[in-house]
C-alpha positions as CSV (number, residue, x, y, z in Angstrom):
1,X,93.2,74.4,100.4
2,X,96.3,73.5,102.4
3,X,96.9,70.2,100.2
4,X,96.4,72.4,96.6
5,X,98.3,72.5,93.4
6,X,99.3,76.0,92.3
7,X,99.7,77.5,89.1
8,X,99.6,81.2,87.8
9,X,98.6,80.9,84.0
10,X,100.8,84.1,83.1
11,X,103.4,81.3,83.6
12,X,101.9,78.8,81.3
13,X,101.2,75.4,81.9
14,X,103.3,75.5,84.8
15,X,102.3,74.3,88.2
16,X,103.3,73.6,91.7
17,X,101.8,70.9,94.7
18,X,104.9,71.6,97.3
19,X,104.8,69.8,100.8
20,X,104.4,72.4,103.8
21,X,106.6,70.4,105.6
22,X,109.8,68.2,105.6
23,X,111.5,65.6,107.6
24,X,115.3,65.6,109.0
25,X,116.5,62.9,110.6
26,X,113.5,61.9,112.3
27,X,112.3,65.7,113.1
28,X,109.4,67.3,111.3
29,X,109.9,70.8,110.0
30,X,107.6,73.1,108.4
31,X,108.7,75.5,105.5
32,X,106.2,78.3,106.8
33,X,108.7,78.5,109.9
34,X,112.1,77.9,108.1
35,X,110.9,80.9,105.5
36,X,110.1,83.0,108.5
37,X,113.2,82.1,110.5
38,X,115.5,82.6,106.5
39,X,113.8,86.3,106.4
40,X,114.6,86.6,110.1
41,X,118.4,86.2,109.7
42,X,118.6,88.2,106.6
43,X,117.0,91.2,108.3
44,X,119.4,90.7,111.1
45,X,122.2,90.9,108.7
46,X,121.5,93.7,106.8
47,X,120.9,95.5,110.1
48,X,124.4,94.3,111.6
49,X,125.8,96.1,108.6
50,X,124.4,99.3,108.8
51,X,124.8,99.5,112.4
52,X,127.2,102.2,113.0
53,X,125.5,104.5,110.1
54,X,122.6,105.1,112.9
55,X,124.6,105.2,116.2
56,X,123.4,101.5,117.1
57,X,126.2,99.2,118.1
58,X,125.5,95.5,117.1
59,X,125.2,94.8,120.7
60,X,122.4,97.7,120.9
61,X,120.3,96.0,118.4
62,X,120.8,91.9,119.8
63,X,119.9,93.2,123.4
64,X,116.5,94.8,121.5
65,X,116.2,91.7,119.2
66,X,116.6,89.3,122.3
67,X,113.3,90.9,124.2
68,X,111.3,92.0,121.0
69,X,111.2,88.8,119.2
70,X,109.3,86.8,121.7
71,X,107.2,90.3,122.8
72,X,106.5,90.5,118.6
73,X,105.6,86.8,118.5
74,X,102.9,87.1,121.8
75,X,101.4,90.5,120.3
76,X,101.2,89.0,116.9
77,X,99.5,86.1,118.6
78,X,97.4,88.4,120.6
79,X,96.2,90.7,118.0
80,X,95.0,87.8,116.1
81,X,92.9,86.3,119.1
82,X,91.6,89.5,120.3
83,X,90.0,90.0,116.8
84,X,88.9,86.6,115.7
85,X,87.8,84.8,119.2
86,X,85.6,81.8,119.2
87,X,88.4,80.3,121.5
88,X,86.7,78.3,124.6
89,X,90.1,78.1,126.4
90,X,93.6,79.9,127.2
91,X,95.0,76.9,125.9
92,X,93.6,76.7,122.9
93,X,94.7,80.6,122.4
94,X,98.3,79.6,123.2
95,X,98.2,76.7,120.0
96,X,100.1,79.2,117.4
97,X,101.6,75.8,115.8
98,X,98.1,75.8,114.5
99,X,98.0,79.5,112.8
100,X,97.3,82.6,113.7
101,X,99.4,85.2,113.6
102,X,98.8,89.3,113.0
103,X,101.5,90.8,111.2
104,X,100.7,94.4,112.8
105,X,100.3,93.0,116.3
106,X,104.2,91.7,115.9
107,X,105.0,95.2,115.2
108,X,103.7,97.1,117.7
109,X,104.5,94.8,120.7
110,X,108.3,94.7,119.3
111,X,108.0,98.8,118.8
112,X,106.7,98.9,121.9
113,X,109.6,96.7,123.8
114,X,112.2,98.6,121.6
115,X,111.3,101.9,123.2
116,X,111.6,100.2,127.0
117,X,114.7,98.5,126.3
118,X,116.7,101.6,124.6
119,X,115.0,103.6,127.4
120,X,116.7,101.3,130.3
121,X,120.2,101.1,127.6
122,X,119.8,105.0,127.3
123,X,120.0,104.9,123.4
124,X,117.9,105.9,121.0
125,X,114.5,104.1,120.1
126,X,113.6,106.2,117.2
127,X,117.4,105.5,115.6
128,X,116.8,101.9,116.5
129,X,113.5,102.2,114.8
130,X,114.8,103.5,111.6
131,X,117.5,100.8,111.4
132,X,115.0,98.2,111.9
133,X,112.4,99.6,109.3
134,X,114.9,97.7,106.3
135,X,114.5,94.1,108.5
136,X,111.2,94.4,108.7
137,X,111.0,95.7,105.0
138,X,112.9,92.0,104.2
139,X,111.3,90.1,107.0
140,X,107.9,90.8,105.7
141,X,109.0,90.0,101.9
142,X,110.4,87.0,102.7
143,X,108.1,85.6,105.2
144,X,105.2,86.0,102.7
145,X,106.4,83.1,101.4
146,X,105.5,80.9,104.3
147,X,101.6,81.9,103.2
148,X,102.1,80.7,99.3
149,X,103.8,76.9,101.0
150,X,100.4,77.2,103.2
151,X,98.6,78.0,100.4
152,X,97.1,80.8,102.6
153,X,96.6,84.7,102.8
154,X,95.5,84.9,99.0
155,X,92.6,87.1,98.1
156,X,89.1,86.7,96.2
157,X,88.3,85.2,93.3
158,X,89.6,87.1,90.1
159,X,90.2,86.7,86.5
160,X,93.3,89.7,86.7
161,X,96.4,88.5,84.4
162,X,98.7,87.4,87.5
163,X,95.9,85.3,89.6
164,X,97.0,82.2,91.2
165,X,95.3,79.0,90.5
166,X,94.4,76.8,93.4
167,X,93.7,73.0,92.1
168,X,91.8,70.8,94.3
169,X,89.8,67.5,93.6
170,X,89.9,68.4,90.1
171,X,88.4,72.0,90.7
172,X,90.5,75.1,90.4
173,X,89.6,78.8,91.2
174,X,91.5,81.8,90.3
175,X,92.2,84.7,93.3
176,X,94.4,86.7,94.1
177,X,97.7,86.2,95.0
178,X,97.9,88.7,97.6
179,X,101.1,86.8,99.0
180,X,102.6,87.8,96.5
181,X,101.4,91.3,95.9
182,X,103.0,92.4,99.6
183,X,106.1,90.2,99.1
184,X,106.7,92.6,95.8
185,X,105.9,95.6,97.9
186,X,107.9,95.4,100.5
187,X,110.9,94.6,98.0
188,X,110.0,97.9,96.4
189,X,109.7,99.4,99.7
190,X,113.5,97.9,100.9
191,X,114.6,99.5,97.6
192,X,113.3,102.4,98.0
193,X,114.4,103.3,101.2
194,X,117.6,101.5,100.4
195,X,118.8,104.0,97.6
196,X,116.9,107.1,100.0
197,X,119.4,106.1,102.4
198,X,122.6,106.0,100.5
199,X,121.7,108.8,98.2
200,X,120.3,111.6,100.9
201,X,120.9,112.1,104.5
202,X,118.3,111.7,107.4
203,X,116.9,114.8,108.8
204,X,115.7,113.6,112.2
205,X,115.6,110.3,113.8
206,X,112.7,108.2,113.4
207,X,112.3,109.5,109.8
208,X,112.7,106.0,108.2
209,X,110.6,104.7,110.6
210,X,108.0,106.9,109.6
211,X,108.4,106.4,106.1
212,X,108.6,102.4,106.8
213,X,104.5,102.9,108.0
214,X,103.4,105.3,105.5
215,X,104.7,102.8,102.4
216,X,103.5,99.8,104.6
217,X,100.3,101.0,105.7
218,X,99.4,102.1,102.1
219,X,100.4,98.7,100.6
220,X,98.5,97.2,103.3
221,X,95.3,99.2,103.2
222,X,94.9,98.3,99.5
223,X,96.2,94.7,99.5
224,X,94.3,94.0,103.5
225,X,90.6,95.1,101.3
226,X,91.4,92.2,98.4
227,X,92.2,89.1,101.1
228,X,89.4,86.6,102.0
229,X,90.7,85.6,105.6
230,X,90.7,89.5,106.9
231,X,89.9,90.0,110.9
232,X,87.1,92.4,111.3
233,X,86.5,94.5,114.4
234,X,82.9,92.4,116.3
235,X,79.7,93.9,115.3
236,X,80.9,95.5,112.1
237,X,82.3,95.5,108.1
238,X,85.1,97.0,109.2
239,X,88.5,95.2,108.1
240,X,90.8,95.6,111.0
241,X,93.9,95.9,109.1
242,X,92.7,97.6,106.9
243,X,91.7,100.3,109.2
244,X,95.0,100.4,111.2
245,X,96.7,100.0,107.9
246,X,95.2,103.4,106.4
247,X,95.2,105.1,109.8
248,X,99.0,104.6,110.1
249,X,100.0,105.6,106.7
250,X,97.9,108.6,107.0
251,X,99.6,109.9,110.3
252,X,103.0,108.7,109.5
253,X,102.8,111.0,106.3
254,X,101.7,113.6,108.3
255,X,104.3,113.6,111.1
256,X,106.7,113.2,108.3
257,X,105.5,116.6,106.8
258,X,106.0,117.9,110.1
259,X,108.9,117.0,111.2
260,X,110.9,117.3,107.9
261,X,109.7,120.9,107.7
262,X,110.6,121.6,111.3
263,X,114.4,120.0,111.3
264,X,114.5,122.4,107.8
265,X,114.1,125.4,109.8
266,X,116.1,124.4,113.1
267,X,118.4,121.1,112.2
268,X,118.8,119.1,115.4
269,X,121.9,116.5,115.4
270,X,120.8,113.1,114.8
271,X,121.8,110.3,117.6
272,X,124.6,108.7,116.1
273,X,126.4,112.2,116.2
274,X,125.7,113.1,119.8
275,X,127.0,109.0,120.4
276,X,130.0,110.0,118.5
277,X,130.8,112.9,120.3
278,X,130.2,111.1,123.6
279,X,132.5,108.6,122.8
280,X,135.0,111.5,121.3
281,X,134.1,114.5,122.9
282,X,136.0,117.5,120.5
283,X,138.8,118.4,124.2
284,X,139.4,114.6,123.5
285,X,140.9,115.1,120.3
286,X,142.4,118.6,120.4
287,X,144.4,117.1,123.0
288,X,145.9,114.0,120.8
């Protein structure tokens, strides 16, 4: 379907047969890469701005961007690999120019080498971790759009009021666009947290991170069990996505309950006020 026209009839008679890639002086480029690497550098800055709000200087969050990104990319790879096999060499599971990536393996391996780098820089992961909930809230809405120029990443056949039409050869069917379905809901999700965070204060660090896996992992659970090109765990049904997905939101929600109740009773400072009183301590300024 990579060579389709598309066309969403809620729009008409209007259609769409883009190219997946382009050429530059010479050089080949392919829009699923230049939308990833557009969401990329809008995430990084949104987060730039909001830096100081969390205790994160931008330095902070390049020296945890500069080891997570290619950690993300490898687990991303990984994830994928590990669940769909039917690779007969190493080499053949390196070939991510050909496709292949698993959203949710991205994020934990650059979770996972957020929490060692803060740990060696002696900051804190879970204030890191809230901050980068909004650029992965935009990277994942933008990015989406590499699937639609792929034609890829859409869902079953449907006759719903916003399906997408996929044109080949003279034959179209009707699925779902479920691109576009977790492209809207991680706007929402950006918007949401957004306004959260300008209109009431954190509690505990970590909190937007948790609330960045419940809203994800909800969206994802629902939109994971309408795709056609899911990765199932061997031997089984079972949509592994889909599973992680519901999992997450589930226990995020739950540590959430916790922890907001908790930091009700007994408010703990959040790390960018024990930075700032590091970097000031109160003798400091009584003596200016």
């Amino acid at each position: 379907m990579s060579s389709a026209s598309i066309s969403f009839p809620l729009l008409g008679d209007w259609a769409i047969d883009p190219a997946n890639s382009f050429t530059v002086f010479g050089h080949t480029f392919y829009w699923y890469g230049v939308i990833i690497a557009c969401g990329f550098l809008l995430a990084v800055w949104y987060c730039f701005g909001r830096c100081g709000e969390f205790g994160v200087t931008q330095d902070d969050l390049l020296d945890c961007l500069l080891f997570a990104v290619p950690v993300a990319i490898v687990g991303a790879r990984a994830y994928y690999v590990i669940f769909y096999g039917g690779y007969d060499s190493f080499w053949e599971m390196c070939k991510i120019w050909e496709g292949g990536l698993a959203i949710y393996g991205g994020v934990i391996g650059a979770v996972l080498t957020v929490f060692v780098v803060c740990r060696v820089k002696r900051i804190s992961a879970l204030a890191v971790l809230d901050l980068v909930s909004f650029g992965l809230l935009i990277g994942q809405c933008v990015g989406r759009w590499g699937n639609f120029m792929n034609r890829e990443a859409y869902g079953a056949q449907t006759e719903i009021f916003c399906r997408m039409g996929l044109t080949l050869n003279g034959q179209t069917i009707y699925v779902h666009p479920t691109f576009l379905y977790e492209s809207l809901w991680n706007l929402l999700g950006f918007a949401g947290l957004h306004i959260l965070s300008k209109k009431t204060a954190r509690r505990f660090d970590g909190q937007y991170f948790l609330t960045y896996l419940g809203w994800y992992g909800l969206g994802r659970a629902w939109i994971e069990g309408l795709r056609t090109d899911s990765l199932y765990i061997a031997g089984t049904s079972v949509r592994v996505s889909q599973l992680l997905a519901a999992v997450t939101c589930l226990l995020s929600l739950a540590l959430l309950a916790v922890f907001l109740r908790r930091r009700k009773r007994a408010p703990v400072p959040l790390w960018a006020e024990r930075r700032a009183l590091q970097e000031d301590p109160p003798e400091q300024r009584d003596g200016e």
